[in-house]
N, C-alpha and C positions, 0 to 999 in steps of 0.2 A: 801775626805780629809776635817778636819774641821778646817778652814778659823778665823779669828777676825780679822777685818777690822777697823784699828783705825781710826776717820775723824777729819778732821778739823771742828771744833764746832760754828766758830762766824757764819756761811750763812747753810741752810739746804740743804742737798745735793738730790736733787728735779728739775724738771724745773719749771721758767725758770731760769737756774745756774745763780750764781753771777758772778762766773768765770768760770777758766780754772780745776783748782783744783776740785772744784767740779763735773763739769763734768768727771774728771778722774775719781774722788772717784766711782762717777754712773756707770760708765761703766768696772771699772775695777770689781765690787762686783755684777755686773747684767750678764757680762760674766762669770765669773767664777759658778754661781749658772747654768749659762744653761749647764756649762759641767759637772754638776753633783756634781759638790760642794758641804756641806755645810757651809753657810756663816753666818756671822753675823754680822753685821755693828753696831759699836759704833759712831752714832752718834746725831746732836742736834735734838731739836721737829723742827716735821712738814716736815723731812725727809721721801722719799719715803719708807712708809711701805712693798712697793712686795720685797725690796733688804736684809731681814732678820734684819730688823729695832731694835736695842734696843737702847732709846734716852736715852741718860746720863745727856743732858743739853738743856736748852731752851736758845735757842740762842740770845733771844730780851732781856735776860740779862748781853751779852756781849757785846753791841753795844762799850763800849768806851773802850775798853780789848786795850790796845800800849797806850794810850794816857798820862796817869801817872800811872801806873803802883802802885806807893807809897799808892795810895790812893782811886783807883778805884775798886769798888764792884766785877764789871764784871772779872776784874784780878782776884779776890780772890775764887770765884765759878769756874770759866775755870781752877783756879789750883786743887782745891778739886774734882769736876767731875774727871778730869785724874789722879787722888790720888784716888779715890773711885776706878776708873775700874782698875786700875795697881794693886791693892790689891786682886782684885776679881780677876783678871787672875791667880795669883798664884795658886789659887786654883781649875783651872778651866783645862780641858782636850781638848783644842784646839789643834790641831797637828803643828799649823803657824800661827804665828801675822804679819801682814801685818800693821806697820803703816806709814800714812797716812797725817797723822796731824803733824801742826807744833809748837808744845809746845814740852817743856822744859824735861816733866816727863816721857812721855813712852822710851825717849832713855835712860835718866837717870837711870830708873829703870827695864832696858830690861837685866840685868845681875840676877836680882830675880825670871824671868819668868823660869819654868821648861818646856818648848819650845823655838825656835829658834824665834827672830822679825827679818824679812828684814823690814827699813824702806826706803823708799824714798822721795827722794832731793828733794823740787818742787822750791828752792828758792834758790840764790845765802846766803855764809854765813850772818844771824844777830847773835846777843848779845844773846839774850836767848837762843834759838835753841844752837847755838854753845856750851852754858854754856852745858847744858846738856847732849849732843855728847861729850867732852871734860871727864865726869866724868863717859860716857863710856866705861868699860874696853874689849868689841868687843869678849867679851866668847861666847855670843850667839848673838850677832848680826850681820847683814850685809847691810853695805849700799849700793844705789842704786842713780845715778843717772839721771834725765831725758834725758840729753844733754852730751857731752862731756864738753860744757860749763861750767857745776854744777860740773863735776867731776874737773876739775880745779879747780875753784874754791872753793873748800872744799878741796882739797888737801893736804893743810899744817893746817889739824883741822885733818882729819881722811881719810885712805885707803877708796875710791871708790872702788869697787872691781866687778861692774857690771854698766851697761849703758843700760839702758831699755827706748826708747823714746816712749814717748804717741802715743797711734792711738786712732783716732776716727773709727764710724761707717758708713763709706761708701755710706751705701744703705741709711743713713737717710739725707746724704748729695750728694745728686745724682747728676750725672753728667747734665751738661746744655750745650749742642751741640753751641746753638748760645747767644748772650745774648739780652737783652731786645732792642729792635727797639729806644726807645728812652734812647739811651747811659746815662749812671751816673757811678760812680765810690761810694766803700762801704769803711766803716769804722765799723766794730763793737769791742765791751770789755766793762770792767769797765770805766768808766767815771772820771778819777782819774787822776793827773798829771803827774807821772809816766809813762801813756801810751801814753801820748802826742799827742792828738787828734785833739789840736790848730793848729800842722801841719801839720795835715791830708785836714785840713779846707784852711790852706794857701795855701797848694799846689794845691788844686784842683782849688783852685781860679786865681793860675797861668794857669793852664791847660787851665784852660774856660771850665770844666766837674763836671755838677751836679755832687753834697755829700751826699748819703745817710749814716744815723748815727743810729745805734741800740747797745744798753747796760742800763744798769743802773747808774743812777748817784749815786754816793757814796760818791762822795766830793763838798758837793754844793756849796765849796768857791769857788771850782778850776772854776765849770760849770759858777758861775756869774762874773767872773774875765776874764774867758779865752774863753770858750764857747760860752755865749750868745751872747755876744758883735759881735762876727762872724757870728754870723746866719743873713740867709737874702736871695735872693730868690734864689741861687746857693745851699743851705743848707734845710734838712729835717730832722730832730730827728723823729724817728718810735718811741723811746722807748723802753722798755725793754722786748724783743719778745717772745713769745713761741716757743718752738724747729723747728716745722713745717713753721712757718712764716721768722722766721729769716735764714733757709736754703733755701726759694723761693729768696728773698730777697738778698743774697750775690750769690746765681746763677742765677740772672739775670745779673748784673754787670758787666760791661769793664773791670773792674780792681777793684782790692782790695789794699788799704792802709794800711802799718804797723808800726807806728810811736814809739816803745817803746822808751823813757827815759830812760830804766837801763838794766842792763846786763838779756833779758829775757831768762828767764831758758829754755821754748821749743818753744810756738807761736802756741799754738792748733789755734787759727784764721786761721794762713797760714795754717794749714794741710785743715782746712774745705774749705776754698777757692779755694785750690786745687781742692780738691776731687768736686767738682762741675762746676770744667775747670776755672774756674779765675785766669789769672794772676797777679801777687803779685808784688807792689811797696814796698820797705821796706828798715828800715833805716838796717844798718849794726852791729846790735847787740846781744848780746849773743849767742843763738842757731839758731837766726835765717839764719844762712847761714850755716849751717847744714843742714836745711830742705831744701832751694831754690836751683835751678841749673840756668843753663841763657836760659834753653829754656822752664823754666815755672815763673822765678823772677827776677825780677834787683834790685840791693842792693844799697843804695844813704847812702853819706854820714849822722852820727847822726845831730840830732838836726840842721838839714839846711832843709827848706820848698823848697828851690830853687832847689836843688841836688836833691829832692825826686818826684817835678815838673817834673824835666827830666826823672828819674827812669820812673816815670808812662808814660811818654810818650813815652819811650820804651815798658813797659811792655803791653800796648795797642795795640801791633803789634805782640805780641806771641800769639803761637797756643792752643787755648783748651784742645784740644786733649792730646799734651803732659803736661796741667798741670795735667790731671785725671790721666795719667800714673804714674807721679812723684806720687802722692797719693796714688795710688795703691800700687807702689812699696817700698814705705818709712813710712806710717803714716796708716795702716792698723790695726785697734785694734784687729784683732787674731793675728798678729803677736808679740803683747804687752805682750795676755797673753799665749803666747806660751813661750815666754821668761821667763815669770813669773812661769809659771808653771814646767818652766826647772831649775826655781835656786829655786823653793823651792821642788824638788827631790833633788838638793843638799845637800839641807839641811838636809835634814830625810831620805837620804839616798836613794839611788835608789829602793833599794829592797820594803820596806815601802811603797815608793810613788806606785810602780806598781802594789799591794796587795791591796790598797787602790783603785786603777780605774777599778782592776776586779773586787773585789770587794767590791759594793759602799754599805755605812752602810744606815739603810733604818732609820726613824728618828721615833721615836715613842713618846706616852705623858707625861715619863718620863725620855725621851732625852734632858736634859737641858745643856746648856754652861756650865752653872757654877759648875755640878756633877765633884766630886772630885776625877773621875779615871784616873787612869796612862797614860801619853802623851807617846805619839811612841819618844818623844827625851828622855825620863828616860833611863839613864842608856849608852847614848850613846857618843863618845868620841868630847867633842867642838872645839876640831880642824875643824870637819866636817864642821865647821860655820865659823870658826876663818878667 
């Protein structure tokens, strides 16, 4: 089957990720190429070339893309880049658009595509995103979203019509039998207000249990405001790790802290934490009590360092063992795109999709995306999508 993978364009979707997103993006376009896919990922420079790389935008010219919108550069290129490739798909013989990214135009313009887009949620509703859902009339598309949480909320904007929750990759975050001899507790993500890291930092300091800290800082008001000022010999910032480092790192740990600020869509942290026997202190927000059970996480009250003190001082006394289970059995990324791969036979049809995995097209030097031959949805009726 051939694949176009819209991405999110401000961070490149490469290690080591900025986030959560990106890392989907990688994994869901690096899985599907090993079952024989063909992919093609639209996304920024400096993006992992092996994942069928075409960059549309360089991303170090969208650093201030939210900030004013009225008047920012980066605004205006991040629209034209998704205006350049939403034009080129029309003409283009992808059998499924997968997007990916959270801008305004691909849903906008996902009724001009002569193929089907699933896009999916990674975000509770904003303003833009929503503008453009909104002036989708849903002929060829389908949404997706990561959480039951997402799916509520988007609910009264548009029909969620599928729940597909992120998995990671398992064996890259292997399980850790015991954890590190000299006890600490982990915090890894963006370094942004949002994920509320201050009270990751307060509670560990009720505990009386080392904080190891790894992510990137992204908001250096929040870090010299709220961050630094907390650091001190109970506290370590690694920095912003590479894949291999930062899964020694969270499976070594007592426990793992989950501090979101706002309704989080999934919490890829807790799957990895899992997946490497950690159990999970966490505040009680968005998706995240979808993933946790009580015998791999305990859930503390939001926005209280005191309430999440206690969580970890529970979650310090669960079993390993069952949190690698709970990972196994919930946050497995074949089971991502096993799902994935079952709602886009929906969409083209069973017959198509199973013609397509006998047999796979072999890709030659003038197999290009953008060749103007007939999509297997021409001619086919959009209810199939609707």
């Amino acid at each position: 089957m051939r694949i176009g993978i819209i991405s999110h364009l401000k961070y490149p979707i490469a290690e080591p990720f900025a986030g959560g997103l990106e890392m989907h993006t990688h994994m869901l376009a690096r899985r599907l190429r090993q079952r024989g896919h063909d992919v093609m990922l639209f996304a920024s420079t400096r993006s992992d070339p092996d994942l069928g790389l075409e960059a549309i935008c360089d991303e170090t010219a969208l650093m201030g893309v939210g900030v004013d919108e009225a008047t920012d550069i980066g605004f205006f290129r991040e629209h034209h880049a998704y205006l350049g490739l939403m034009n080129r798909l029309r003409r283009s013989d992808f059998d499924i658009i997968h997007n990916n990214s959270l801008n305004y135009l691909p849903v906008a313009m996902a009724d001009a595509l002569p193929m089907p887009m699933v896009t999916t949620l990674h975000t509770p509703p904003f303003c833009w995103l929503e503008s453009g859902i909104r002036e989708c009339r849903g002929l060829t598309s389908i949404f997706v979203g990561v959480s039951e949480s997402i799916r509520r909320a988007w609910s009264a904007i548009t029909p969620v019509t599928e729940v597909v929750r992120n998995g990671i990759d398992l064996d890259r975050f292997a399980y850790v039998v015991e954890a590190d001899p000299d006890r600490y507790l982990v915090w890894c993500g963006r370094i942004v207000p949002e994920k509320g890291l201050h009270y990751a930092m307060d509670a560990a300091a009720l505990v009386g249990v080392p904080l190891k800290i790894a992510g990137p800082v992204l908001d250096k008001a929040y870090f010299a405001k709220e961050i630094a000022p907390r650091m001190g010999a109970g506290t370590q910032y690694l920095g912003h790790l590479p894949h291999a480092e930062l899964a020694a790192v969270i499976g070594g740990a007592s426990a793992f802290l989950c501090t979101p600020c706002w309704e989080e869509p999934y919490g890829l942290v807790v799957a990895e934490a899992l997946a490497c026997g950690v159990p999970v202190a966490a505040f009680a927000r968005g998706a995240i009590p979808e993933i946790l059970t009580p015998d791999c996480g305990v859930l503390a009250t939001p926005d209280d360092a005191v309430a999440l003190a206690a969580a970890t001082r529970q979650a310090l006394m669960l079993d390993r063992a069952a949190c690698r289970a709970r990972a196994v059995a919930a946050c497995d990324a074949d089971g991502m795109i096993d799902a994935y791969e079952a709602l886009y036979a929906r969409c083209l049809g069973q017959a198509a999709f199973t013609a397509l995995k006998v047999v796979p097209r072999s890709p030659t030097s003038t197999d290009s995306p953008f060749s103007p031959s007939r999509s297997l949805f021409h001619g086919q009726d959009p209810e199939l999508v609707a």
